[in-house]
C-alpha positions as CSV (number, residue, x, y, z in Angstrom):
1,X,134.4,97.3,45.1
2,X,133.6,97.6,48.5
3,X,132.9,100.8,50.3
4,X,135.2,101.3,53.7
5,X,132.6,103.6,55.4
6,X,130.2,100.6,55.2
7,X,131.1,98.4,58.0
8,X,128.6,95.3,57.2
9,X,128.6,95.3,53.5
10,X,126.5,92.0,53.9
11,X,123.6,93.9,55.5
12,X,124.3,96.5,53.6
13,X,123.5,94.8,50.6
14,X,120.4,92.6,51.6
15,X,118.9,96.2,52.6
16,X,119.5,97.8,49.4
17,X,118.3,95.1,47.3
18,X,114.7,95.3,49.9
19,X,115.0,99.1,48.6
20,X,116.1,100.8,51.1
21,X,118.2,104.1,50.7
22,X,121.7,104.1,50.3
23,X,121.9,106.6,53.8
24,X,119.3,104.3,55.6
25,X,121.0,101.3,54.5
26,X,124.5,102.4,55.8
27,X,123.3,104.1,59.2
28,X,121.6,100.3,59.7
29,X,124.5,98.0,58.5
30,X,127.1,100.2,60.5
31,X,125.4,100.5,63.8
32,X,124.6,96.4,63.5
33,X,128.3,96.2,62.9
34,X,129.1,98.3,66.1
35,X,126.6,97.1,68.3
36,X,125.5,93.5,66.9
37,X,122.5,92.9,64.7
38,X,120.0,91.5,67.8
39,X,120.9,95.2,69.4
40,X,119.7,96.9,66.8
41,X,116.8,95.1,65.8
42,X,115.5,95.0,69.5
43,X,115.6,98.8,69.4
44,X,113.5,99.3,66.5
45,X,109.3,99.4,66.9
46,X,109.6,102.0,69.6
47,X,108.8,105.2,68.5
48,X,104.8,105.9,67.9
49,X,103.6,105.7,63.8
50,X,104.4,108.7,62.1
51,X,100.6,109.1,60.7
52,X,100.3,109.9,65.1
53,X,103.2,112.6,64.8
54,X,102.0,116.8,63.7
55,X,102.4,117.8,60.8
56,X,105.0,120.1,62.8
57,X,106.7,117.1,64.4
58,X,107.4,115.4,61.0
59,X,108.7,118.4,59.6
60,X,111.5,118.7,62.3
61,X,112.3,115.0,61.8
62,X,112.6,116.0,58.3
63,X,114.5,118.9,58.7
64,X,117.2,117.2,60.9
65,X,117.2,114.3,58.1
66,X,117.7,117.3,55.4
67,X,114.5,116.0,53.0
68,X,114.4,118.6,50.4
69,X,111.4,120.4,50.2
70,X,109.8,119.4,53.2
71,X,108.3,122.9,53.9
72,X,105.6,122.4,51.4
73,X,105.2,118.9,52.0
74,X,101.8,117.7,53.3
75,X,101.5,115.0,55.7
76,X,101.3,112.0,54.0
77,X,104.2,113.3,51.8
78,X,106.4,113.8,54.9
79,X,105.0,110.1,56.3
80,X,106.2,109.3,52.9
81,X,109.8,111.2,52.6
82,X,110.6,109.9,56.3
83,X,110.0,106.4,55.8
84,X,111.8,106.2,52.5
85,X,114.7,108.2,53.4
C-alpha cells in the first residue's frame, strides 16, 4: 500500500532498494516531487566531504538529524551515522 506522505513512491522505491534509509529516501523522493528530479540532483555535490568537517561540526549535523548516541561517536562513526542516515 502506498504511503501518502511519500510523494514519488517511484523514487522512493529505487532508493530504498540502493539501501538508503527510509527518512533519507522520503526527504529525496518528496523534494524531487516538489521541485523536479534535475533540481534536486543539480543541488547535490556541494557541500565539502565530511572526513574535511570537525569532529564538532559533524556532531551538530548529527544532532540536528537526531543520530542517537552521537556524543560518544568518533569521527569516522559520525562520517558513518551521517551518510547512512
Amino acid at each position: 500500500m502506498p504511503n501518502p506522505s511519500i510523494k514519488d513512491e517511484e523514487l522512493y522505491r529505487k532508493l530504498r532498494d540502493e539501501g538508503d534509509s527510509k527518512e533519507k529516501a522520503a526527504r529525496i523522493a518528496n523534494a524531487s516531487a516538489k521541485e523536479g528530479r534535475s533540481e534536486v540532483g543539480a543541488r547535490g555535490g556541494r557541500a565539502a566531504s565530511y572526513e574535511e568537517w570537525t569532529v564538532e561540526d559533524l556532531r551538530k549535523r548529527a544532532s540536528e538529524l537526531d543520530i542517537d548516541g552521537r556524543s560518544s561517536m568518533s569521527k569516522d562513526e559520525l562520517v558513518n551515522a551521517l551518510r547512512n542516515h
